[in-house]
C-alpha positions as MATLAB code, in Angstrom:
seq = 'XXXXXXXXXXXXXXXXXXXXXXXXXXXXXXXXXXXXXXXXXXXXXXXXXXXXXXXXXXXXXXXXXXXXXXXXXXXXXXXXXXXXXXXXXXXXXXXXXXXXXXXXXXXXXXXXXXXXXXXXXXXXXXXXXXXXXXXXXXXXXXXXXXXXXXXXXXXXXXXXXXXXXXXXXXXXXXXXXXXXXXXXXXXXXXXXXXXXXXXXXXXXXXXXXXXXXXXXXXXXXXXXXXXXXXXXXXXXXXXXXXXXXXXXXXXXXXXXXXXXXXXXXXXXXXXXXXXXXXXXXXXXXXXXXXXXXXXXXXXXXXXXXXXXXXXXXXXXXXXXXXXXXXXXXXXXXXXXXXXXXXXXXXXXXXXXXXXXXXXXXXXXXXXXXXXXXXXXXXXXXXXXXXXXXXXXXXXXXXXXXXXXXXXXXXXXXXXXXXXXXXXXXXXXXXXXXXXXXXXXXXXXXXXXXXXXXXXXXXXXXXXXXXXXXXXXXXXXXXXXXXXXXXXXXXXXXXXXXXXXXXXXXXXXXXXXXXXXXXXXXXXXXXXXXXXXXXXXXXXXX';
ca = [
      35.096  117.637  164.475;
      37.446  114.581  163.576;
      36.523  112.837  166.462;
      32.774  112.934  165.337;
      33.382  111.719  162.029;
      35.158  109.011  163.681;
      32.047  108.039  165.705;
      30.436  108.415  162.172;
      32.432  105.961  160.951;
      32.178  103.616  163.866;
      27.768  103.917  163.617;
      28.419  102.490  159.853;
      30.249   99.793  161.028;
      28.204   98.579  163.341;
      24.536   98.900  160.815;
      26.806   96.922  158.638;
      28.020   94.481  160.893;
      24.158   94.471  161.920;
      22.731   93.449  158.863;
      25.579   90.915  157.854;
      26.232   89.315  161.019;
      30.288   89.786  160.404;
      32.221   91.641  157.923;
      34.138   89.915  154.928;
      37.374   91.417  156.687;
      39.918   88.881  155.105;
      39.169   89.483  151.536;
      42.358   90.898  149.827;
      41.585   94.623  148.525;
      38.402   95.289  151.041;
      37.540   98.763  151.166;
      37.676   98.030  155.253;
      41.668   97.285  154.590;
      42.576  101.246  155.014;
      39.665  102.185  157.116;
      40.575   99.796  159.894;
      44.251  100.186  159.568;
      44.544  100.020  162.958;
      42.943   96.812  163.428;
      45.857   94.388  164.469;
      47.985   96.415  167.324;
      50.976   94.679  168.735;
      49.755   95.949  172.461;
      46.185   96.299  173.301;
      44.064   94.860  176.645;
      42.143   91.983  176.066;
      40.843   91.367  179.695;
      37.681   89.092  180.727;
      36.237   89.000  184.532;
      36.044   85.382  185.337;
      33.151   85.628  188.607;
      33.830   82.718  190.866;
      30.628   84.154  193.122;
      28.170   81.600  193.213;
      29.477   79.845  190.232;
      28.640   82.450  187.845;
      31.387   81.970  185.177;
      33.429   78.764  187.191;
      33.163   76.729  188.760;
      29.736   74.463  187.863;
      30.214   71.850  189.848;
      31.955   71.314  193.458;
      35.212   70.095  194.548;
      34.404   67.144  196.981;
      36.367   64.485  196.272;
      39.442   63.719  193.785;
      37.533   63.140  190.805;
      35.036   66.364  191.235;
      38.267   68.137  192.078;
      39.670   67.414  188.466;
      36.364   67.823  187.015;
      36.538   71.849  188.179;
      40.092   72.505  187.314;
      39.421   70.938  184.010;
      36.323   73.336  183.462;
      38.507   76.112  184.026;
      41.075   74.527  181.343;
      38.429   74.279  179.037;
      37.361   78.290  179.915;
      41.204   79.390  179.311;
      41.811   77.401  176.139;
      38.658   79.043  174.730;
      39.952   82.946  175.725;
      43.522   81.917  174.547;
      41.802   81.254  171.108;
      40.388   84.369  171.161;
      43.495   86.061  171.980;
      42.267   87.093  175.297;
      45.436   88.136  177.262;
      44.207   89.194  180.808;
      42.019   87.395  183.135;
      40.497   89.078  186.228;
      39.691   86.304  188.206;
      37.113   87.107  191.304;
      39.768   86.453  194.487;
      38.239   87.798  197.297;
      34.123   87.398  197.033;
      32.342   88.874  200.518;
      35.012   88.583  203.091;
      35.487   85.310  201.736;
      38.366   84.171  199.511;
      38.945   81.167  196.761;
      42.849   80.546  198.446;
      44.245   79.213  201.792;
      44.554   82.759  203.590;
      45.546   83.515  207.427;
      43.150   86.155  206.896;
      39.776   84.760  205.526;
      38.077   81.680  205.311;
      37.239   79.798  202.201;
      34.365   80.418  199.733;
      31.645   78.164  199.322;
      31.471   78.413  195.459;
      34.620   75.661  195.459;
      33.758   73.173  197.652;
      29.938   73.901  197.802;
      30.309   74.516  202.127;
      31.305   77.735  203.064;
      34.638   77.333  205.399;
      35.876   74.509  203.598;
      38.888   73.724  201.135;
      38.265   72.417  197.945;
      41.039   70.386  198.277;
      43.483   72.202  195.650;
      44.931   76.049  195.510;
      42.359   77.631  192.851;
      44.711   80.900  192.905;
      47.308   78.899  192.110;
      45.886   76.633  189.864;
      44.508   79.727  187.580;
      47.853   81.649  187.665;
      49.729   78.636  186.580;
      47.102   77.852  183.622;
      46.550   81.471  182.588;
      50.982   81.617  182.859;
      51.112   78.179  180.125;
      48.588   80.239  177.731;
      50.916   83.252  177.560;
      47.969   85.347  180.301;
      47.770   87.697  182.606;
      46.084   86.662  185.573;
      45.264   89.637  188.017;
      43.201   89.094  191.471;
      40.031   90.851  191.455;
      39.387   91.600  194.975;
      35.679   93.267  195.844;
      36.583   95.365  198.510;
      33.896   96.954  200.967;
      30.758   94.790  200.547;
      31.323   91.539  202.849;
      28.009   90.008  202.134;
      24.891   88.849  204.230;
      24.870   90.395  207.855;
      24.798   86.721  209.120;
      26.536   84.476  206.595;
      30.135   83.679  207.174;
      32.454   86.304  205.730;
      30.353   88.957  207.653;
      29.915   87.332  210.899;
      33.776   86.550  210.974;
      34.865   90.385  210.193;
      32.033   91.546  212.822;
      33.972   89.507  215.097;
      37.502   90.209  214.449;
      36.647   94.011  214.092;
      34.151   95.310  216.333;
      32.212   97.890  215.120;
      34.058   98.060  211.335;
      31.150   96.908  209.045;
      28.435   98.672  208.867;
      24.877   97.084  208.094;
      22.491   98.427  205.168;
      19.937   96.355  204.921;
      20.629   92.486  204.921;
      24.523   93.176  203.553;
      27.069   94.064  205.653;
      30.018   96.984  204.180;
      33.734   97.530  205.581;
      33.699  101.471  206.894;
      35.890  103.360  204.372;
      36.159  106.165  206.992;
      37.938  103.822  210.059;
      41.816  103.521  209.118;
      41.421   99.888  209.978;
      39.999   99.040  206.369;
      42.815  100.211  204.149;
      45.105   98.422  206.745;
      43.147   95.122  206.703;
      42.557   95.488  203.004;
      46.091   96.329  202.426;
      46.825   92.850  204.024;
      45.168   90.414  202.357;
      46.643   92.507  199.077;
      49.768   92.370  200.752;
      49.230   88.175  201.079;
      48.010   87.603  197.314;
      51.257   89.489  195.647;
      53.495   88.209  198.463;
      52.910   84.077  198.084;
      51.334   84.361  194.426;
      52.986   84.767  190.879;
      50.086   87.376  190.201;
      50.655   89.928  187.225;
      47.518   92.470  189.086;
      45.530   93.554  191.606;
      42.047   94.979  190.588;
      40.013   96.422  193.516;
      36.395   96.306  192.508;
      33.973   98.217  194.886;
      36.973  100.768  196.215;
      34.120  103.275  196.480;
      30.492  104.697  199.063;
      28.167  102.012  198.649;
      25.594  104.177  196.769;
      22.984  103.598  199.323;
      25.799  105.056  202.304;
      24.488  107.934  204.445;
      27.708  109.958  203.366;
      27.445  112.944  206.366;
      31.026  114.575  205.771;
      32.133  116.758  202.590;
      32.422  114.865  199.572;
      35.976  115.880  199.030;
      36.887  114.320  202.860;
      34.821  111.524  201.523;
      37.141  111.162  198.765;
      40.307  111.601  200.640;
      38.838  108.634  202.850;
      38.763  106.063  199.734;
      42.010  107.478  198.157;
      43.833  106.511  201.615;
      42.878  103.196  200.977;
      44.149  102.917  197.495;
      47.282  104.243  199.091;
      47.538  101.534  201.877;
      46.751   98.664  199.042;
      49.279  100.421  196.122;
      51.836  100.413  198.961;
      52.045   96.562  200.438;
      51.806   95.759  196.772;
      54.628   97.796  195.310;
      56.509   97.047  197.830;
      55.923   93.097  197.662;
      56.777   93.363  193.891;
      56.772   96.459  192.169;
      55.782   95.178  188.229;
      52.201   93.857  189.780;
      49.946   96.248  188.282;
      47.536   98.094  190.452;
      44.092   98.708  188.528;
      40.127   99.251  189.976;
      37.116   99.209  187.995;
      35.334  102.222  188.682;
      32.120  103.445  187.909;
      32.270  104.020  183.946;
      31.467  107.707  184.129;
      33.751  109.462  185.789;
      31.915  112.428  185.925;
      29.521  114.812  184.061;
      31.100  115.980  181.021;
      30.145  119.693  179.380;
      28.143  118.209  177.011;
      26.894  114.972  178.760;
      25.250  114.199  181.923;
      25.672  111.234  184.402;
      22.106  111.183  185.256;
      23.218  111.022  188.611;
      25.351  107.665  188.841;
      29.416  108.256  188.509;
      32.176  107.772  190.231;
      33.655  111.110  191.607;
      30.519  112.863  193.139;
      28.518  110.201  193.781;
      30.517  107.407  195.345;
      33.698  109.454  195.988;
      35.894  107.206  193.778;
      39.037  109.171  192.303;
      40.112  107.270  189.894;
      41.380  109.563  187.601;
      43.766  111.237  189.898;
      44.761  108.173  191.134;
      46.419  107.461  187.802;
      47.938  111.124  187.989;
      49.293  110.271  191.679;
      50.723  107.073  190.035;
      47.943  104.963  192.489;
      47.198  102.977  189.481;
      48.540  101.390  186.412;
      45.387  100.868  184.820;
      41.860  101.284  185.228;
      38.489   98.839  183.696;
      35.948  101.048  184.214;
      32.474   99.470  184.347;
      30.867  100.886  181.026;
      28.242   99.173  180.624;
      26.126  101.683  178.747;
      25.563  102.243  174.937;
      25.544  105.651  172.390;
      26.498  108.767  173.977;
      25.990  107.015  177.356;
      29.410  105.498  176.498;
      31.487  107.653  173.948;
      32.175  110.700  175.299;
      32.868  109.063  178.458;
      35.188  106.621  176.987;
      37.057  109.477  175.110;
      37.236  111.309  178.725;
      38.719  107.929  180.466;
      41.448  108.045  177.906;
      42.322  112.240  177.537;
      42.708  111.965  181.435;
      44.765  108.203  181.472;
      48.322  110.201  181.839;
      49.733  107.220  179.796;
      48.326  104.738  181.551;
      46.337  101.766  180.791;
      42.428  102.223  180.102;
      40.596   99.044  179.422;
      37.048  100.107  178.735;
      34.907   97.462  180.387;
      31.807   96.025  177.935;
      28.706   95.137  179.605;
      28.385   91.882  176.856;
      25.651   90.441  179.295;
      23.111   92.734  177.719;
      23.493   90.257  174.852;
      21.496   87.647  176.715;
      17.700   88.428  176.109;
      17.682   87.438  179.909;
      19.785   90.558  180.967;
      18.589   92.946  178.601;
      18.089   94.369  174.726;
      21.388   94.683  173.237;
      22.165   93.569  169.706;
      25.961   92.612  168.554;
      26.175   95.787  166.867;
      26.378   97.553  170.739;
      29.300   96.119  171.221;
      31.024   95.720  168.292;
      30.926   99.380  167.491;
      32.157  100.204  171.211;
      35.339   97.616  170.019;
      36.206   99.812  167.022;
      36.024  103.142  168.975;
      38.070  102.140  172.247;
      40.964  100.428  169.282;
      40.450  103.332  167.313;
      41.780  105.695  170.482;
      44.403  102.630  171.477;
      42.556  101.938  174.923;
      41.775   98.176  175.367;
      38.588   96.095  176.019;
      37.319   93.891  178.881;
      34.533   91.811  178.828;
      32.179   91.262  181.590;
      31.332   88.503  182.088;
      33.863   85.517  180.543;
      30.370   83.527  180.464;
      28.545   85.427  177.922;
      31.905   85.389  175.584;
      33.036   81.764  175.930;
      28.820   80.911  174.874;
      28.842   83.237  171.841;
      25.653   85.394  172.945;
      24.558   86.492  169.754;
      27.684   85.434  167.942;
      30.141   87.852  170.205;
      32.958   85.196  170.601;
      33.021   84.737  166.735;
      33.284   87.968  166.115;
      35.974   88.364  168.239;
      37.999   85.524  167.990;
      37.649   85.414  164.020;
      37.167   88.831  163.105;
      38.604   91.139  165.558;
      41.243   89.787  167.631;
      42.700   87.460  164.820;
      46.131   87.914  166.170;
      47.574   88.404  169.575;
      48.516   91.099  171.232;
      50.816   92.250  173.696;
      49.824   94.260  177.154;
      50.897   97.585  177.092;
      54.342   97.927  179.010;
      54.569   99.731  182.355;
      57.280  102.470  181.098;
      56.421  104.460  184.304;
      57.087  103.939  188.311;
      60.217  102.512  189.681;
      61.792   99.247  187.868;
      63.625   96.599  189.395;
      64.961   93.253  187.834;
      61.705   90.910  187.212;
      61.590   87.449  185.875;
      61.786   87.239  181.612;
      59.613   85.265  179.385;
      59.634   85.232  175.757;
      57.676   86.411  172.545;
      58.424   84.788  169.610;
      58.078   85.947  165.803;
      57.962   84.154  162.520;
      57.444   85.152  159.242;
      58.361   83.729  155.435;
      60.279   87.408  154.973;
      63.241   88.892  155.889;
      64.123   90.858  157.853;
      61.031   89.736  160.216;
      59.093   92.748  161.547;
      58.454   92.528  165.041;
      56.333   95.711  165.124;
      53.783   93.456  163.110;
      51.437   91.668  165.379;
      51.043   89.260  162.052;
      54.082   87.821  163.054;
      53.917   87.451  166.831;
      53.175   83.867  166.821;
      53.474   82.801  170.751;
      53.204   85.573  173.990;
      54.885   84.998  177.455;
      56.078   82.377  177.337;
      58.583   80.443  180.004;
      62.174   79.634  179.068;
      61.085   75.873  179.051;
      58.194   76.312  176.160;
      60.056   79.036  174.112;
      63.257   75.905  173.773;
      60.509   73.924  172.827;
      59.200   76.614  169.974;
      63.095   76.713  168.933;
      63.593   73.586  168.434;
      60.580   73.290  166.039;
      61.464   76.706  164.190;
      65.430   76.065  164.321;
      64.811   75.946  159.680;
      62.444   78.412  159.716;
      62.456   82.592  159.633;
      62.101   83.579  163.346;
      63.226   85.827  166.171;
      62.893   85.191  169.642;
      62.797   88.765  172.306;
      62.696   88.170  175.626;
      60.648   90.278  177.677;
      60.659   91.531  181.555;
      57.500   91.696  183.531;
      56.742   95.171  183.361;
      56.093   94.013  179.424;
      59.165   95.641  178.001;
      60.822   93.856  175.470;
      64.484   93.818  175.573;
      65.662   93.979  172.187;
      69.051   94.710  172.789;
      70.017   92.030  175.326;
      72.323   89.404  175.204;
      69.610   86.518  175.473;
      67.742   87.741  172.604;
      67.750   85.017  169.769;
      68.559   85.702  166.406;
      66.366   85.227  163.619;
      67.632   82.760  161.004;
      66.479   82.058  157.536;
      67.807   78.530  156.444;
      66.986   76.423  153.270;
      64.354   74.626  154.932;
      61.066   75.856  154.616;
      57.798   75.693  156.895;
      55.046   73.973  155.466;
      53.098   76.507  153.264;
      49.873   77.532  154.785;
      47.065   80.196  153.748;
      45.263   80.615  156.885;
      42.911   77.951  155.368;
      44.713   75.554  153.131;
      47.790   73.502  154.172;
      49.900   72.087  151.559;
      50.777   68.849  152.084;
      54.149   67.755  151.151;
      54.630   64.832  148.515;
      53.687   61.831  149.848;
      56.964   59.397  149.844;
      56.821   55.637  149.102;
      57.873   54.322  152.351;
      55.247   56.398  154.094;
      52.154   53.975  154.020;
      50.063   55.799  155.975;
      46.327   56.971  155.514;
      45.567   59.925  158.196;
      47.044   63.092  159.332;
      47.431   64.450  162.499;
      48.021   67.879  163.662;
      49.943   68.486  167.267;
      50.560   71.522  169.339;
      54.338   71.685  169.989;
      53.153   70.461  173.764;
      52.267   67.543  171.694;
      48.144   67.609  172.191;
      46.798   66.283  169.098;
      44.144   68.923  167.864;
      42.747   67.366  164.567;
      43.166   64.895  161.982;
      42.514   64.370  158.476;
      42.168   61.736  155.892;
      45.961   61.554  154.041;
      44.986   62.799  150.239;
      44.756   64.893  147.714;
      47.837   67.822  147.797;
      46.172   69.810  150.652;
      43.990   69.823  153.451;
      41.418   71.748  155.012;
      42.712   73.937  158.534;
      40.159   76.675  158.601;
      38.675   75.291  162.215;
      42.410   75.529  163.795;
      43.220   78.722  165.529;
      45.946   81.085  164.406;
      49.530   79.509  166.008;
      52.845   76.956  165.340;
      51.511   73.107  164.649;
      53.307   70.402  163.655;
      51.705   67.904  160.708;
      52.689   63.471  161.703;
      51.246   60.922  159.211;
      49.467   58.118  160.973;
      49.588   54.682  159.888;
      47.155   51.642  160.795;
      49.783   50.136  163.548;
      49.871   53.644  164.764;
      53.437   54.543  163.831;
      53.606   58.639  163.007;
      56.153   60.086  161.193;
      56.900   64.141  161.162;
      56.087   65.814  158.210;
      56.773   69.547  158.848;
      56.220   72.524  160.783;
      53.406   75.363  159.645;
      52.173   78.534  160.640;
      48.708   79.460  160.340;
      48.194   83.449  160.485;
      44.907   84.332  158.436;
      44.925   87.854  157.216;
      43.815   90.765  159.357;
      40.809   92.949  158.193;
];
């Protein structure tokens, strides 16, 4: 009975969210204040799949030559800084397309969605280059790796595999599938898994397609069938683990796992119909998190959320949202969908992933507002791996600030900067070293280690930041020696974001996103002078 008034709650929501648009959340005393108590967790998924096939999401354009090759990695830039405003924190980033892969692998040739020829290098590491720019924005980066479907019979991932493997794929139609019942799939698959954690700094693996194609002849019992695809989640788990045991192993499944007592599949889920077992594979510790594919609306995707989560054994569940429905191209979904599929999956602390990063980063129907502005104001942490065996990892660092004291670091209000390397968090002390803060370094299975001896110590000193509404930033008075008539505001990197004319006793910040700036005058000769440090943390709804 709770749980219906819940969805109750969640159908209001979305009507009003309908008919304004957005909801008023940041007004002080809104109604909406202890409803939606739970609205700013400290860890929560906030995953995108970036699709590299055929340029879907990135890249637009081809790597040919120097200057086309900085024109794609500086697309991708452009992608990432827009998620990182949006406090996206995970980005599945398509790896391995159809038997064809967007790295230099001993195992598979190159993809032609780089370089615009299949075969042939782009000139540049795109694996890399995406790990290292996700890694600067405090994200996640996990390889999504489609697994049995190698593409056209004749095209060049195919033909290669055919080659190497005699009688492996199989054909249906024009594609060509790797045989989940021949051992030498989870072994090959396991390999080029194996390679990716091995050479890369990856934080996960997420095996899309680990399943029966749907239109496969399956001839033995389904439960054999199952065993079949479960032996090659084994073979992948296991070169992975053993490469580096905090890279999280996750699939995106069907996004009904089955028929419920009360709700039917209509015939398409993952367990009987493609053999995929997801759910026990979280039991058998297989997985560390699952995106299931829900791309479905009303009681197509409620109860079957609530089921993904009552069966996660602790684990991660990171409803996926099929946002593409937003586009009048792709179907006849209104904001309202999705927005009331956000409150229910926050509501029962499971995360969200967005497919595809296009349709976000473009705003369909406002859905990148709403989340960047609205919903995921602040950011958020990825839920720890407090299961499996742990070994020593690499530590980065979360830092906290706050105008009280003591700061709370259970408050995701205060958690100003995620992940971050030992390099940027000196750089983010330096800047703070007057201000309220607390710096907690964390390992890579995303525990924070509050008790160790490299944890910093928050401070509060006479100097104050710069005082900042969310909106409105305070200037300080203007002193007689400074003859300057602009204002600049920097990232601590030093990237100038914005400037504004130098007057009146406060200035205008509402377009900045929340974070740690620092505020220069700018004269005529082009001689800046540091006014202050300020926080800009908007209240949640």
């Amino acid at each position: 009975m709770r749980r219906f008034y819940i969805l109750l709650l969640l159908s209001v929501l979305t009507i009003t969210i309908s008919a304004k648009g957005s909801m008023d959340f940041g007004k002080e005393n809104s109604p909406w204040d202890s409803i939606l108590s739970f609205g700013t967790p400290k860890y929560e998924v906030r995953a995108v799949w970036l699709t590299t096939m055929g340029g879907l999401d990135w890249p637009h354009s081809y790597s040919q030559s120097v200057r086309s090759m900085e024109k794609q990695q500086e697309e991708l830039k452009n992608i990432l800084d827009r998620l990182k405003k949006a406090n996206i924190n995970t980005v599945i980033i398509q790896t391995r397309i159809r038997g064809t892969v967007i790295y230099p692998s001993r195992y598979e040739p190159w993809d032609g969605c780089l370089s615009g020829f299949p075969g042939k290098s782009p000139g540049y590491d795109a694996l890399a280059f995406a790990i290292n720019e996700c890694h600067k924005r405090g994200m996640e980066v996990h390889a999504w790796i489609v697994t049995m479907p190698v593409g056209k019979w004749n095209q060049l991932g195919c033909r290669m595999l055919r080659r190497h493997f005699p009688g492996l794929i199989r054909r249906i139609g024009t594609e060509g599938y790797m045989n989940p019942e021949d051992p030498r799939t989870g072994n090959y698959l396991a390999e080029i898994c194996g390679e990716i954690t091995r050479n890369y700094d990856i934080d996960g693996i997420d095996l899309d397609y680990i399943r029966y194609p749907e239109t496969w002849n399956i001839r033995v019992n389904r439960d054999q069938a199952r065993d079949y695809i479960t032996s090659i989640v084994r073979k992948i788990h296991d070169a992975v683990k053993t490469e580096k045991p905090w890279v999280k192993m996750s699939c995106s499944p069907i996004g009904k796992f089955n028929d419920l007592s009360r709700y039917q599949s209509n015939g398409w889920n993952a367990y009987t119909k493609v053999c995929q077992d997801a759910q026990n594979w979280l039991h058998e510790g297989l997985m560390d998190e699952l995106f299931p594919m829900m791309y479905f609306r009303d009681n197509q995707f409620f109860p079957f959320a609530i089921d993904w989560e009552e069966q996660s054994d602790k684990k991660i569940i990171a409803p996926g949202f099929g946002i593409y429905f937003l586009d009048s191209r792709e179907g006849n979904w209104n904001l309202g969908d999705v927005t009331r599929e956000m409150f229910q999956t926050r509501y029962f602390k499971m995360g969200q992933a967005f497919f595809r990063s296009k349709f976000l980063t473009d705003n369909t129907q406002n859905i990148y507002n709403f989340t960047a502005k609205e919903f995921d104001r602040y950011p958020a942490l990825v839920p720890p791996m407090t299961w499996g065996e742990i070994v020593p990892a690499d530590t980065t660092y979360n830092i906290y600030a706050s105008t009280s004291y003591p700061i709370d670091t259970n408050d995701a209000r205060n958690l100003i900067a995620i992940r971050l390397p030992k390099s940027e968090m000196e750089i983010y002390r330096k800047e703070l070293q007057n201000s309220n803060y607390r710096i907690i370094p964390m390992d890579r299975y995303g525990r924070e280690l509050q008790n160790s001896d490299n944890t910093v110590k928050e401070t509060f000193l006479s100097t104050p930041l710069l005082d900042c509404d969310g909106n409105q930033l305070q200037l300080p008075p203007k002193k007689s020696i400074i003859d300057a008539d602009a204002l600049i505001v920097k990232t601590l990197q030093g990237q100038i974001l914005a400037s504004r004319p130098y007057q009146g006793k406060a200035i205008d910040v509402s377009d900045i996103a929340n974070g740690i700036y620092t505020l220069y005058s700018l004269n005529s000769r082009g001689i800046t002078h540091r006014l202050g440090t300020f926080i800009i943390k908007r209240n949640p709804f």
